[in-house]
FILOGU-304857 format. One record per residue (C-alpha): x, y, z. Coordinates in steps of 0.5 Angstrom, whole numbers. Example, Ala and Ser with C-alpha at 12.3 -4.5 7.8 and 13.67 -1.06 7.14 Angstrom:
NODE       X       Y       Z
NODE      25      -9      16
NODE      27      -2      14
//
This chain:
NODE       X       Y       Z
NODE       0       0       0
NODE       2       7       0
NODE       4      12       6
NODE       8      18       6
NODE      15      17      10
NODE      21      22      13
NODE      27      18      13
NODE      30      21      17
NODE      28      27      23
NODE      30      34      20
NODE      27      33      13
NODE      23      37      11
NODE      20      33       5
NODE      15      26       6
NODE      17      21       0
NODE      11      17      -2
NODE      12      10      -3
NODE       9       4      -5
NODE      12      -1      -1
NODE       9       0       6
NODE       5      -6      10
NODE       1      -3      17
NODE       3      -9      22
NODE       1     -11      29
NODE      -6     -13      28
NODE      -9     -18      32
NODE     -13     -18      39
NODE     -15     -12      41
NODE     -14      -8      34
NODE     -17      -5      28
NODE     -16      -4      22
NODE     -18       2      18
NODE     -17       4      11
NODE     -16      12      12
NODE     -21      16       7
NODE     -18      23       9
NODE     -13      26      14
NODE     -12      33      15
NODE      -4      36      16
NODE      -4      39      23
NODE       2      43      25
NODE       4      39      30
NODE       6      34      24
NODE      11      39      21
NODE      14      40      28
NODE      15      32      29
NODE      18      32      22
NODE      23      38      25
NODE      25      34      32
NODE      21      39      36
NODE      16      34      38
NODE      19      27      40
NODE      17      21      34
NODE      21      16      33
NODE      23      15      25
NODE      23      13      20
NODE      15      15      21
NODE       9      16      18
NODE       6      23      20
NODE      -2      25      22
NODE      -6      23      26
NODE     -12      28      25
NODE     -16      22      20
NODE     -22      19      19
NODE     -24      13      15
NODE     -27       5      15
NODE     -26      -1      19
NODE     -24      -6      15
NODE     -23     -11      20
NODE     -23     -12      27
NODE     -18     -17      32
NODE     -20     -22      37
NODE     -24     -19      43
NODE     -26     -12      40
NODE     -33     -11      41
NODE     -37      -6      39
NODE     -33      -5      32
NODE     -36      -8      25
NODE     -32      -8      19
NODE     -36      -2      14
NODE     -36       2      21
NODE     -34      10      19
NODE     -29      12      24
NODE     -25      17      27
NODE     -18      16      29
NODE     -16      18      36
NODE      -9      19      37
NODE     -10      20      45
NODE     -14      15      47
NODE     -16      13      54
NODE     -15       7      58
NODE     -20       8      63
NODE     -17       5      69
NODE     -11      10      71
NODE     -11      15      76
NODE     -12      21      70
NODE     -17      16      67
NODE     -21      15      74
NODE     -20      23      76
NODE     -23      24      70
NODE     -18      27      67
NODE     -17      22      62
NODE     -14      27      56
NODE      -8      26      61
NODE      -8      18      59
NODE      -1      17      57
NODE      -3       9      55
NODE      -4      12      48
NODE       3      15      48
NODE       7       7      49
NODE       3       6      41
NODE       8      12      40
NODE      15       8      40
NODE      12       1      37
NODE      12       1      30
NODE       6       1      26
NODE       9       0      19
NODE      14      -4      16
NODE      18      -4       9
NODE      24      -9       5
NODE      28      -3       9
NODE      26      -4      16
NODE      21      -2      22
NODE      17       4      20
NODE      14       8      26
NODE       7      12      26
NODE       6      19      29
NODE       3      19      35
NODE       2      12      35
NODE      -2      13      28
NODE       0      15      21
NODE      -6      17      18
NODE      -1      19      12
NODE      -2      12      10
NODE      -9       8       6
NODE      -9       4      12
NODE      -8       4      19
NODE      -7      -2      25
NODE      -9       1      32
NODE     -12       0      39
NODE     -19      -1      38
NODE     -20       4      43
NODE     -17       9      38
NODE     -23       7      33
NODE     -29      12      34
NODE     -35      11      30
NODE     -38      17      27
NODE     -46      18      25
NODE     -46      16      17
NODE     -48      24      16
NODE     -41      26      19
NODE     -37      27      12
NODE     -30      24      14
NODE     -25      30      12
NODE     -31      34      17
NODE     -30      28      22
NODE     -22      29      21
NODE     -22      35      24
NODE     -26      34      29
NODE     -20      28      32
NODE     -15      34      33
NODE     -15      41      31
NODE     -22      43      33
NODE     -22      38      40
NODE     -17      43      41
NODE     -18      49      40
NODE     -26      49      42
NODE     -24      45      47
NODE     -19      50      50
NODE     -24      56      51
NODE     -30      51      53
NODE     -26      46      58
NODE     -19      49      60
NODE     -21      57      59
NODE     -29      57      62
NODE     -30      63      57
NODE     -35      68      61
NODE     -40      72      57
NODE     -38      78      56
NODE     -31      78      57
NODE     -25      80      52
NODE     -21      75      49
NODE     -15      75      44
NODE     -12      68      40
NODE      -5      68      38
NODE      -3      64      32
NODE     -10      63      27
NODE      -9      57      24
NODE     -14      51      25
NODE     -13      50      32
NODE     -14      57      33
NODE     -19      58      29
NODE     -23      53      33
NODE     -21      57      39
NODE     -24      62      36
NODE     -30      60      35
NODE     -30      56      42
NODE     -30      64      45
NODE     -36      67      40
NODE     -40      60      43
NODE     -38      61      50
NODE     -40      69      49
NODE     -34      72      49
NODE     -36      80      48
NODE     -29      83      44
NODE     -25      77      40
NODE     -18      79      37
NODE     -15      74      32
NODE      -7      75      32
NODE      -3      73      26
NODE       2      75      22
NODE      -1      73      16
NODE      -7      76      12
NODE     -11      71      10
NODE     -11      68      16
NODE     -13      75      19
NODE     -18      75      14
NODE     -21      67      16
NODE     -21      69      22
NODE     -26      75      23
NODE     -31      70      17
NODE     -31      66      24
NODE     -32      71      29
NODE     -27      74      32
NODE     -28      82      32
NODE     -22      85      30
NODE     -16      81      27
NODE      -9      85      28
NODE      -1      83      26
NODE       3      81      32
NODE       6      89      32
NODE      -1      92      32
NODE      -3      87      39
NODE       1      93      44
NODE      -6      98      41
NODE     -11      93      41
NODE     -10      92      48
NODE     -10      99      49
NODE     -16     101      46
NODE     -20      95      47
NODE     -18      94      54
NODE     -16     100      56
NODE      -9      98      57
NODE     -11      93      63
NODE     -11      87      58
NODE     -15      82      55
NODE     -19      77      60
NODE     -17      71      57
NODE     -11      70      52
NODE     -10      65      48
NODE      -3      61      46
NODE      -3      57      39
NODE       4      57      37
NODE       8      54      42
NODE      14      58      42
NODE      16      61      49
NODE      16      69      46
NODE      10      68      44
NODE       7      65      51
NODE      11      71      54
NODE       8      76      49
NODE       1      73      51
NODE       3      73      59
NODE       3      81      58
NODE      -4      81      53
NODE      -7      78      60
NODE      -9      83      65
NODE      -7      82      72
NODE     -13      76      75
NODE     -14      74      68
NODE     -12      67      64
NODE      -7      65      60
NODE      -9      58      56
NODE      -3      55      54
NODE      -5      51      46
NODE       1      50      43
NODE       5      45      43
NODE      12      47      44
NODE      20      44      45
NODE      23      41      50
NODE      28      45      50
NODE      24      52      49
NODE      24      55      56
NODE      18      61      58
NODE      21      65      63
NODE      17      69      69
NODE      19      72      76
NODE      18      70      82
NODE      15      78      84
NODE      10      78      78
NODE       8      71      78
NODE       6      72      85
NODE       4      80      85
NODE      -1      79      78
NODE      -4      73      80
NODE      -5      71      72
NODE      -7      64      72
NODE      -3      59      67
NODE      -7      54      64
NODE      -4      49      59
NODE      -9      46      54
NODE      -8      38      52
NODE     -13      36      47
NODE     -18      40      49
NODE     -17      40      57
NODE     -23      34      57
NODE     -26      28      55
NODE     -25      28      48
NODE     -31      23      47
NODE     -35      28      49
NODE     -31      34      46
NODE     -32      29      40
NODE     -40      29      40
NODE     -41      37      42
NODE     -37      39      36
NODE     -42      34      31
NODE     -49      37      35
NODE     -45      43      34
NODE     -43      43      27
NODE     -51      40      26
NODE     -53      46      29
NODE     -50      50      25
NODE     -47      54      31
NODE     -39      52      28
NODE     -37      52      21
NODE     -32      46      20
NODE     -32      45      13
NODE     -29      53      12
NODE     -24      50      15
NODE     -22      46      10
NODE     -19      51       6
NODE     -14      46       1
NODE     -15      39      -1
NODE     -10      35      -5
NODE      -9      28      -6
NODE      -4      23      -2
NODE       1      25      -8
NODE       1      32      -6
NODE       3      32       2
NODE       9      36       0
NODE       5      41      -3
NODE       1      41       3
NODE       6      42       8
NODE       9      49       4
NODE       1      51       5
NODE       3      50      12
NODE       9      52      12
NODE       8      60      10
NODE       1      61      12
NODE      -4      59       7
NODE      -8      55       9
NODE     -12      53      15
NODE     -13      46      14
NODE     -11      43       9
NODE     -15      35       7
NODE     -11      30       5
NODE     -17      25       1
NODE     -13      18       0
//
C-alpha cells in the first residue's frame, strides 16, 4: 500500500511509496482503511524534531476513515463501520482516566515508539501511535471512534484533533465567560476553533492575532472582532482594554516568545491558555515577583482539556446545528501525491486546514 514517509527527522520533505505494509493486527486491533486526513501543525513539528517521534515514520493522526477488519475480543467495532482516528485514546483504568482526566492518559503514547508499518528496508513507526498519511491503519481499537454516517470523513477528520483542540481549550480548559475579552494568538485551524470556542462561549470582543493575512481575513469569517498582525497587539490592547489586558489570551503557536507576549496581552487575575505544542528545549521564563503580584492564571490545554468522547460528540451536535463552521476550515485538499504540496501550504501560512483525500 502506499503511505508518505520521513526518513530521517529534520527533512523537510515526505516521500510517498508503495511498499509499506500496517502491522500488528491481532486481539485488540482494528484495521482502518484511512479516507481522509488533514495536516496538523504538529505533524511539521514531529518531522522537524520539535515534538519526539521515533523515525522513520508516517506522519498524521487528525484521520477518519473505515474499519476493514477487527481483531479478536473487540466488541462494538464492525468491518463497514465509518470511524474517526483518536491519537489519544483513554485506557480508563489509570489515576488520570479515574479523575476524569482521561486527556492526560499516557497508555496512548506506548503506541508511539511501536511500529505500526514495515517496508523491504526495515520498521516504520507512526506519529502519535497513527499515521494516517497512509491508506491504511492497524491500531488499538479504542483508537477507533464510530461516527454518524451523515459526519463526512474530511469534517470528521477534524474533529479528531484540531477542532477538539481549539474548541476544547475556550470551552473546558478556559471557561470563556460571556461578555469577556479574548485574544488568540497563532490562527491556524487550531486557533480558528478557538475562536469559535470564544463567540459560543459569549465572549464580548475577540481579537485574532497572525502574521499572515489571509489567516486574518478567515478569522474574523469566524467570528472573531477584530484580527490585528503581531506588532499591532500592543494597540489592540490599548484600545479595547484600556491597556489592563484581555480577560483570557490564548497561545496556539508553541513558542516561549509568543506565550511571554500572550502572558503580557493578559490583565493582572486573567487567564492565559496554553495550546501550542512546543519544544523540550524551549523555556518560558517569569519572575517570581510577577508570578505571585499578578495573579494570572496559566492554563496548558492538552486535547482540549476534557473527554475527548464527549468533546467529539459536542463539536458533531454543534456543527449540526450550524453553530460551528467545520468545513470553511478545510480551505485545500490534495490527494496523497501531493503531501509536500500541503506541507508548503502550512509552512507559509496559506492554508487552515489542508485535506489529504486518500
Amino acid at each position: 500500500m502506499r503511505a508518505a514517509v520521513l526518513h530521517e527527522t529534520g527533512q523537510d520533505k515526505l516521500e510517498v511509496l508503495d511498499d509499506i505494509e500496517a502491522v500488528g493486527f491481532g486481539p485488540g486491533k482494528v484495521r482502518i482503511r484511512v479516507r481522509a486526513t488533514g495536516l496538523c501543525h504538529s505533524d511539521i513539528s514531529a518531522m522537524s524534531g520539535v515534538l519526539p517521534q521515533p523515525a522513520p515514520f508516517v506522519p498524521g493522526h487528525e484521520g477518519a476513515g473505515e474499519i476493514i477488519d477487527v481483531g479478536d475480543g473487540v466488541t462494538g467495532l464492525s468491518p463497514g463501520d465509518r470511524v474517526l482516528l483518536c491519537w489519544l485514546p483513554a485506557c480508563g483504568t489509570c489515576p488520570s482516566c479515574k479523575r476524569g482526566q482521561s486527556q492526560l492518559c499516557l497508555a496512548g503514547f506506548m503506541n508511539a515508539g511501536v511500529p505500526n508499518f514495515k517496508r523491504p528496508g526495515g520498521d516504520v513507526f507512526g506519529f502519535a501511535g497513527t499515521g494516517t498519511f497512509a491508506e491504511e491503519v492497524v491500531v488499538d481499537a479504542g483508537c477507533a471512534v464510530p461516527i454518524p454516517d451523515d459526519v463526512p470523513y474530511d469534517i470528521a477528520a477534524l474533529i479528531g484533533c484540531g477542532v477538539t483542540t481549539g474548541l476544547g481549550a475556550a470551552i473546558n480548559t478556559a471557561k470563556v465567560e460571556a461578555g469577556s475579552s479574548v485574544a488568540v494568538i497563532g490562527c491556524g485551524g487550531v486557533g480558528i476553533s478557538a475562536v469559535q470556542g470564544a463567540r459560543l462561549q459569549g465572549a464580548a470582543q475577540i481579537v485574532a492575532v497572525d502574521p499572515v493575512e489571509s489567516r486574518r481575513e478567515a478569522a474574523l469569517r469566524f467570528g472573531a472582532t477584530e484580527a490585528v498582525a503581531p506588532d499591532a497587539l500592543a494597540d489592540a490592547k490599548q484600545r479595547i482594554t484600556g491597556g489592563e489586558g484581555f480577560d483570557y489570551v490564548f497561545e496556539v503557536v508553541g513558542k516561549s516568545a509568543t506565550a511571554r507576549t500572550a502572558y503580557e496581552t493578559t490583565r493582572r487575575g486573567g487567564t492565559l491558555c496554553v495550546v501550542g505544542a512546543g519544544a523540550l528545549d524551549d523555556f518560558l521564563q517569569l519572575n517570581m515577583f510577577e508570578l505571585f503580584f499578578d495573579e494570572k492564571r496559566i492554563l496548558p490545554s492538552m486535547y482540549g482539556g476534557g473527554d475527548v468522547q464527549r468533546s467529539y460528540e459536542r463539536a458533531i451536535a454543534l456543527w449540526r446545528a450550524g453553530r460551528i463552521d467545520l468545513a470553511s476550515l478545510i480551505t485545500h485538499r490534495v490527494p496523497l501525491a501531493g503531501i509536500n504540496e500541503a506541507l508548503d501550504q502550512m509552512r507559509t501560512g496559506a492554508a487552515l486546514r489542508t485535506c489529504i483525500e486518500i
